[in-house]
C-alpha positions in Angstrom: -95.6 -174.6 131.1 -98.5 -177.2 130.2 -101.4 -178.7 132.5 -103.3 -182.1 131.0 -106.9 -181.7 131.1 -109.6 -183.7 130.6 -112.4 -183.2 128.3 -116.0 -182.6 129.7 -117.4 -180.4 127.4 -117.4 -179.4 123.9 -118.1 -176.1 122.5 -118.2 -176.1 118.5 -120.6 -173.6 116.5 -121.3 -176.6 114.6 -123.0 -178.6 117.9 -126.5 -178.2 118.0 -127.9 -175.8 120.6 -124.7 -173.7 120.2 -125.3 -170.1 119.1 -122.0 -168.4 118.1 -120.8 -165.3 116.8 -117.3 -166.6 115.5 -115.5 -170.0 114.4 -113.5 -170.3 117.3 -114.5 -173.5 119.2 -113.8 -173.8 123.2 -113.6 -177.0 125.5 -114.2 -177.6 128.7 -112.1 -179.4 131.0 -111.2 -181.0 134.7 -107.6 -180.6 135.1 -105.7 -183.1 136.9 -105.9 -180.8 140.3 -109.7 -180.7 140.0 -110.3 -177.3 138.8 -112.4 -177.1 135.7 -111.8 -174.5 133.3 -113.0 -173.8 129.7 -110.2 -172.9 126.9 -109.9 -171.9 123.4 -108.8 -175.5 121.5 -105.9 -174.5 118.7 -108.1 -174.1 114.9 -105.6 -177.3 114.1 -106.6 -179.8 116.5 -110.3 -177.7 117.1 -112.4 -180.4 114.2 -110.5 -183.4 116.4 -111.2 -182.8 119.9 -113.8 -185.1 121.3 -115.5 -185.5 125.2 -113.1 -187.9 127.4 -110.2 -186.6 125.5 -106.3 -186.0 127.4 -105.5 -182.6 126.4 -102.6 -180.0 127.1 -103.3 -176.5 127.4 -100.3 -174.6 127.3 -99.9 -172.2 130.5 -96.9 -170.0 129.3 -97.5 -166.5 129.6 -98.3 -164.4 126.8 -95.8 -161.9 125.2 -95.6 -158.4 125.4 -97.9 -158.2 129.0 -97.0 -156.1 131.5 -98.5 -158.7 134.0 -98.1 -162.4 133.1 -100.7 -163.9 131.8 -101.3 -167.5 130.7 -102.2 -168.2 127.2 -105.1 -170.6 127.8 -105.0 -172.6 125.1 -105.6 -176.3 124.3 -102.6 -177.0 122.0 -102.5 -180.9 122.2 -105.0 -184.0 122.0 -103.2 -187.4 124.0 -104.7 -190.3 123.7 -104.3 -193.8 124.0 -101.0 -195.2 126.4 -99.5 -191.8 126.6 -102.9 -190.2 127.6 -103.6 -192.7 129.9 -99.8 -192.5 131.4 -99.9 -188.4 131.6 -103.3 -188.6 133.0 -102.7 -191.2 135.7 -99.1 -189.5 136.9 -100.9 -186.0 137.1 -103.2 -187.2 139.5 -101.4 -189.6 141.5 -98.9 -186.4 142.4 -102.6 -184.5 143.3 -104.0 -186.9 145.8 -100.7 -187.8 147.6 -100.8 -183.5 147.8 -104.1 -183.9 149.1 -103.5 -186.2 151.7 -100.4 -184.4 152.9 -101.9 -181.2 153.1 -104.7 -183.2 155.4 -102.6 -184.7 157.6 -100.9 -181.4 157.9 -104.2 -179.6 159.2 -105.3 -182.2 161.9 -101.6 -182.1 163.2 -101.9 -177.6 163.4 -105.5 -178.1 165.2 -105.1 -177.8 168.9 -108.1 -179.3 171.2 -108.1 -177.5 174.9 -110.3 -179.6 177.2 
């Protein structure tokens, strides 16, 4: 399983004001259902990334755990139409959520007058 994210944040050892003990570089993010989480970005794509970017961070558990747990891990940088498309679907399926889940909670609250 893979969430798009977008890119709010950075992390590189080489960006000035960032102390780090290792390579590794981490991005943060606003995922399409609002949460914002930081990840470790793939070496591959890590000298790419850039603020604003469509990301996917890939979501499938890792191997060999007892309990499932998601890798966490930016593996792919969208951009351009298919950013834009992935980005736009994502979020269109969140607010229509949103607004269902709303109209389901004034329905459940009872007034006694």
């Amino acid at each position: 399983m893979y969430h798009p994210g977008k890119v709010i944040a950075v992390l590189s050892p080489k960006e000035k004001g960032v102390l780090s003990s290792d390579s590794s570089v981490q991005a943060t993010m606003k995922m399409w259902d609002d949460n914002v989480l930081t990840m470790a970005v793939e070496p591959k794509i890590a000298p790419k990334i850039r603020v604003g970017d469509i990301v996917l961070a890939d979501y499938r558990p890792e191997k060999g755990m007892s309990v499932p747990v998601p890798r966490n891990t930016i593996v792919k940088i969208l951009r351009g139409n298919s950013a834009d498309k992935m980005w736009a679907t994502y979020r269109e399926v969140h607010e229509k959520r949103k607004g269902h889940e709303k109209r389901e909670k004034e329905a459940q609250q009872s007034y006694i007058g």
